[in-house]
NUPA-890450 format. One record per residue: residue in one letter; x negated, y negated, z of N, C-alpha, C in turn. Coordinates in steps of 0.1 Angstrom, whole numbers, plus 5000, padded with zeros to 4 digits. Each point is the difference from the previous one (the first is absolute). Layout:
REM residues N
<atom aa="A" n_px="X" n_py="Y" n_pz="Z" ca_px="X" ca_py="Y" ca_pz="Z" c_px="X" c_py="Y" c_pz="Z"/>
...
REM end
This chain:
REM residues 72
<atom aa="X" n_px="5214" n_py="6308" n_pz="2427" ca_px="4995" ca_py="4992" ca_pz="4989" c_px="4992" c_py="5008" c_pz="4991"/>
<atom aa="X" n_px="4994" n_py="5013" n_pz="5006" ca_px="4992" ca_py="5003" ca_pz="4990" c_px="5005" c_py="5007" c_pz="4989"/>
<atom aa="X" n_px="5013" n_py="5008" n_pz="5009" ca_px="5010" ca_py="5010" ca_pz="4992" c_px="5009" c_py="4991" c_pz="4994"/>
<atom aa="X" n_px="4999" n_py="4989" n_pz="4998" ca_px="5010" ca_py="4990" ca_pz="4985" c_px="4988" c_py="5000" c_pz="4992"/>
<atom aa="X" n_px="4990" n_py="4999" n_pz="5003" ca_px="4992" ca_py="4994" ca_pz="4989" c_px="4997" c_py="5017" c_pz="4993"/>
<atom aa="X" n_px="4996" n_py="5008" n_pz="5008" ca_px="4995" ca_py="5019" ca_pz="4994" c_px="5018" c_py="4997" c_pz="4989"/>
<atom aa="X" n_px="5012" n_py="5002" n_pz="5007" ca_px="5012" ca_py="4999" ca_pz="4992" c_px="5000" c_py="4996" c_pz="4989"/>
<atom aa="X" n_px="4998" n_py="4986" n_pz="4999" ca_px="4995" ca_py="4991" ca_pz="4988" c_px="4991" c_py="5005" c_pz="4993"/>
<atom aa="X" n_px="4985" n_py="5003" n_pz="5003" ca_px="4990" ca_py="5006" ca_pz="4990" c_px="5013" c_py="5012" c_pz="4991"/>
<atom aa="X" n_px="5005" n_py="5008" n_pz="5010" ca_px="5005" ca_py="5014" ca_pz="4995" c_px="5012" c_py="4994" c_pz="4988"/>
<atom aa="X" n_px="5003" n_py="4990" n_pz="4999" ca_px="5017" ca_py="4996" ca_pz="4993" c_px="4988" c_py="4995" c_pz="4990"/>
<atom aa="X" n_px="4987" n_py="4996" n_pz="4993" ca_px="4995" ca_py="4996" ca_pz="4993" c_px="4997" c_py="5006" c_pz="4985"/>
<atom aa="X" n_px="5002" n_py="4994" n_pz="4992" ca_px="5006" ca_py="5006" ca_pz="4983" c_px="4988" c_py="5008" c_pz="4997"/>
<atom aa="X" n_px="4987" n_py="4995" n_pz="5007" ca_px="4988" ca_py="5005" ca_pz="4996" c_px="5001" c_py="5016" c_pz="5010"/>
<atom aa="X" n_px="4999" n_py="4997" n_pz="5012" ca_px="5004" ca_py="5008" ca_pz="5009" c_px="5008" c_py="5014" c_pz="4996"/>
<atom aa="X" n_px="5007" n_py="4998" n_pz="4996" ca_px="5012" ca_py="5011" ca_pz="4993" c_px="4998" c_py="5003" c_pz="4988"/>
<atom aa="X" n_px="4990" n_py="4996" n_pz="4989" ca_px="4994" ca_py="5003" ca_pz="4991" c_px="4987" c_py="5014" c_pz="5001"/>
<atom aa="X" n_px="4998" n_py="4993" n_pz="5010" ca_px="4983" ca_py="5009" ca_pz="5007" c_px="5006" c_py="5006" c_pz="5004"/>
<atom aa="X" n_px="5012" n_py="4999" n_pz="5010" ca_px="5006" ca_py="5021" ca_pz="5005" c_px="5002" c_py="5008" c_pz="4989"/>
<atom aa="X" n_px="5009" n_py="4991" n_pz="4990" ca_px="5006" ca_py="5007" ca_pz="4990" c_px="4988" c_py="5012" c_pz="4994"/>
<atom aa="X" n_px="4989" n_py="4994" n_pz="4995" ca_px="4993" ca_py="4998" ca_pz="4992" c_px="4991" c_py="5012" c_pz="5008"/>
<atom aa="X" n_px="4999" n_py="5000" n_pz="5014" ca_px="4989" ca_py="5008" ca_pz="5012" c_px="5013" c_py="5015" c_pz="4999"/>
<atom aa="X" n_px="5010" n_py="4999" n_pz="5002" ca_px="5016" ca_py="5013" ca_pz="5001" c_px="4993" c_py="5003" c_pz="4986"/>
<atom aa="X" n_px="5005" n_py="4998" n_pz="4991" ca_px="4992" ca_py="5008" ca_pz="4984" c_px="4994" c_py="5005" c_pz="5001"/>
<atom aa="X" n_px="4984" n_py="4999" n_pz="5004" ca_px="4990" ca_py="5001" ca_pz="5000" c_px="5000" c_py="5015" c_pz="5007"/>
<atom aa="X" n_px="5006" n_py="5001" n_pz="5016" ca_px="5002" ca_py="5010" ca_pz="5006" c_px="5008" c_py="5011" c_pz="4996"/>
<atom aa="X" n_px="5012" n_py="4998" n_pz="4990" ca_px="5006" ca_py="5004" ca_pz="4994" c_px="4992" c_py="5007" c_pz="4990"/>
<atom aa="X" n_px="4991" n_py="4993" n_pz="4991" ca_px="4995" ca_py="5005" ca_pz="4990" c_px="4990" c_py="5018" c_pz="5004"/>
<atom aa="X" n_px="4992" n_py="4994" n_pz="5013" ca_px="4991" ca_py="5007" ca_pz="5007" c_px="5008" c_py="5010" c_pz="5006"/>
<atom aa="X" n_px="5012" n_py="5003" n_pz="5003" ca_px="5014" ca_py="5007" ca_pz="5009" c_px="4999" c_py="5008" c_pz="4985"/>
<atom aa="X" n_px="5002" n_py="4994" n_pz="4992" ca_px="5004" ca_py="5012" ca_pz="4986" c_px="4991" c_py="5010" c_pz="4996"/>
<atom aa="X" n_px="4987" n_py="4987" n_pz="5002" ca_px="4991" ca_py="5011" ca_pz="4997" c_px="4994" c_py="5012" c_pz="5005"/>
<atom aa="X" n_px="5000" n_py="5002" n_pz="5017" ca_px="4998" ca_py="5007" ca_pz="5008" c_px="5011" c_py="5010" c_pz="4999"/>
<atom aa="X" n_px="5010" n_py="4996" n_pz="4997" ca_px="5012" ca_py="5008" ca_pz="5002" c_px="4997" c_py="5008" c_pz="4991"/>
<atom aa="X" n_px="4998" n_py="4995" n_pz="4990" ca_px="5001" ca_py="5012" ca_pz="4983" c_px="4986" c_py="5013" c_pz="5004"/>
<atom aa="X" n_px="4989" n_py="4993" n_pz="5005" ca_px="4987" ca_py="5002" ca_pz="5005" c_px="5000" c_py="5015" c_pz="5007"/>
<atom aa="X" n_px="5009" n_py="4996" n_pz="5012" ca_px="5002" ca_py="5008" ca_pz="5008" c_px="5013" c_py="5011" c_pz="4998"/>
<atom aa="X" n_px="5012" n_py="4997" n_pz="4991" ca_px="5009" ca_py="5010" ca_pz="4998" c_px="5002" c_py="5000" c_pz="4986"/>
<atom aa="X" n_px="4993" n_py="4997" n_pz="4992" ca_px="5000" ca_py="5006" ca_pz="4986" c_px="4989" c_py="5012" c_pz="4993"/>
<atom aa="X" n_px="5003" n_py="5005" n_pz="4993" ca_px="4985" ca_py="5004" ca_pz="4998" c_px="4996" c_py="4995" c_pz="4985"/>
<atom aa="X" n_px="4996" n_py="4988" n_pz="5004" ca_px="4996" ca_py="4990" ca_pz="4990" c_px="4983" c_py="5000" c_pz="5001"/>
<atom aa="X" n_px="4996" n_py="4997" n_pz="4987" ca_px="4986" ca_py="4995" ca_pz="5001" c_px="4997" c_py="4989" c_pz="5009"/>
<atom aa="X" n_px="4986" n_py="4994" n_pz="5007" ca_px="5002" ca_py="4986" ca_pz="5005" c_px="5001" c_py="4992" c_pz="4992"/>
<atom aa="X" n_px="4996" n_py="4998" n_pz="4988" ca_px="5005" ca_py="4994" ca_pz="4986" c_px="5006" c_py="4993" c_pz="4999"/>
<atom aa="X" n_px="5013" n_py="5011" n_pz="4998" ca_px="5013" ca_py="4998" ca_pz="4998" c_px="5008" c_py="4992" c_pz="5014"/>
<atom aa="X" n_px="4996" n_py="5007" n_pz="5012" ca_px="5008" ca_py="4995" ca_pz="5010" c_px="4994" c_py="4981" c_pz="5002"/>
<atom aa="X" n_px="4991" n_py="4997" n_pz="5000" ca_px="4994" ca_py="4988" ca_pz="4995" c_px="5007" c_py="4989" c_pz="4991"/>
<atom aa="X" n_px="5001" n_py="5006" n_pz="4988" ca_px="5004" ca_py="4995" ca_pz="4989" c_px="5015" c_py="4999" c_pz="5006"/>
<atom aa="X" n_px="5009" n_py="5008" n_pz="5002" ca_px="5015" ca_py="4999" ca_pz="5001" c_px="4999" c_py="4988" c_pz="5015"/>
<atom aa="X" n_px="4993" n_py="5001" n_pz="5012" ca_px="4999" ca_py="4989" ca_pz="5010" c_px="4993" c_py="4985" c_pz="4991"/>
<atom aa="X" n_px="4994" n_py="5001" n_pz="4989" ca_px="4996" ca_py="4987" ca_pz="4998" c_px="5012" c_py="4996" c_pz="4992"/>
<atom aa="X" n_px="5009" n_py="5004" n_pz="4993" ca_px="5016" ca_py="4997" ca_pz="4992" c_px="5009" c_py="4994" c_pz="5012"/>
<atom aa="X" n_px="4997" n_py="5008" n_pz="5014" ca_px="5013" ca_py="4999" ca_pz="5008" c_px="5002" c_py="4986" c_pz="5002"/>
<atom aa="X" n_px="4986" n_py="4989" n_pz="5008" ca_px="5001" ca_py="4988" ca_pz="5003" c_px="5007" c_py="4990" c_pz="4992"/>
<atom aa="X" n_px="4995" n_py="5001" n_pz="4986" ca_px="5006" ca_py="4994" ca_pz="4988" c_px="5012" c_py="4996" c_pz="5000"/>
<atom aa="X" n_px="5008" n_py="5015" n_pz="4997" ca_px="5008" ca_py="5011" ca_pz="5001" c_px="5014" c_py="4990" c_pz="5012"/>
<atom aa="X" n_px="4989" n_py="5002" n_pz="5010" ca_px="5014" ca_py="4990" ca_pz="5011" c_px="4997" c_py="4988" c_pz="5000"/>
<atom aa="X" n_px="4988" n_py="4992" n_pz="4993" ca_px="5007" ca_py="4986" ca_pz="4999" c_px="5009" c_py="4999" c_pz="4991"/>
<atom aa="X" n_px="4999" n_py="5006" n_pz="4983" ca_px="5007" ca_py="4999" ca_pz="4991" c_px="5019" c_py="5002" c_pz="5007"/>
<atom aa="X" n_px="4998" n_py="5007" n_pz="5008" ca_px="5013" ca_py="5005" ca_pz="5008" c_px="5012" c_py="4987" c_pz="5008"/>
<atom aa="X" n_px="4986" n_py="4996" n_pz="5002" ca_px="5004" ca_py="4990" ca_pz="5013" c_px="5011" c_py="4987" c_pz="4994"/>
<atom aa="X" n_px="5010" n_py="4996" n_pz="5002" ca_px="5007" ca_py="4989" ca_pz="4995" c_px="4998" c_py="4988" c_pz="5000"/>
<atom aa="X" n_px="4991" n_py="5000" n_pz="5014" ca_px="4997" ca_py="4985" ca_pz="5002" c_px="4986" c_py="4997" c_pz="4993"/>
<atom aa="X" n_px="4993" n_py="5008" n_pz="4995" ca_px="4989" ca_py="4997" ca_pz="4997" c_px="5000" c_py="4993" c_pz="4981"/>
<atom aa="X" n_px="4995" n_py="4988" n_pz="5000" ca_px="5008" ca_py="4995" ca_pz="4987" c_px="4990" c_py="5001" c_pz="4991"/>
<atom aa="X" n_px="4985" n_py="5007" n_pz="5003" ca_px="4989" ca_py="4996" ca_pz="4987" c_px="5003" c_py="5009" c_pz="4989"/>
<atom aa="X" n_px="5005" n_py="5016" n_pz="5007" ca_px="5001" ca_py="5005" ca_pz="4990" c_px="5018" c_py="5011" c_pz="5008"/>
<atom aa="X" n_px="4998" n_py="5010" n_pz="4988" ca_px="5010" ca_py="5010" ca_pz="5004" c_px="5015" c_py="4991" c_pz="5000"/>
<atom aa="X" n_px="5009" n_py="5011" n_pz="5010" ca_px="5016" ca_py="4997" ca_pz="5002" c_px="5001" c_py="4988" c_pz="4999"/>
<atom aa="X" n_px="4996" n_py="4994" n_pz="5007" ca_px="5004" ca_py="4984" ca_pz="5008" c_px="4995" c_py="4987" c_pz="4992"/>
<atom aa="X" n_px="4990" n_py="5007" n_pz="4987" ca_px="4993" ca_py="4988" ca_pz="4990" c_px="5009" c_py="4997" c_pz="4995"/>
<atom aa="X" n_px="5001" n_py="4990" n_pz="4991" ca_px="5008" ca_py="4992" ca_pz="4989" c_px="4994" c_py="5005" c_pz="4985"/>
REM end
């Protein structure tokens, strides 16, 4: 019973908005470390190009309808 109901939270529009939304975020933070650590970028710059990336993949994302690919 508990794991229909955990199931159910997880199938929820809200639910799958907040991963979406929490995956970016890690993504963004992934970029920035990465550039950080194997570029030889200012922190500046590696900063600046990790705060574009989050954006960057919602605008990407198809299902996302406020803005980017998937808007009208």
């Amino acid at each position: 019973m508990v794991m229909n109901s955990l199931i159910a939270k997880l199938k929820d529009p809200k639910t799958k908005a907040a991963f979406k939304s929490y995956v970016r975020a890690v993504l963004a933070s992934a970029v920035t470390m990465g550039l950080a650590l194997a570029a030889d970028l200012a922190p500046e710059q590696a900063i600046l190009i990790g705060a574009l990336a989050a954006p960057a993949a919602k605008w990407a994302d198809k299902t996302e309808k406020e803005y980017g690919i998937g808007s009208n």
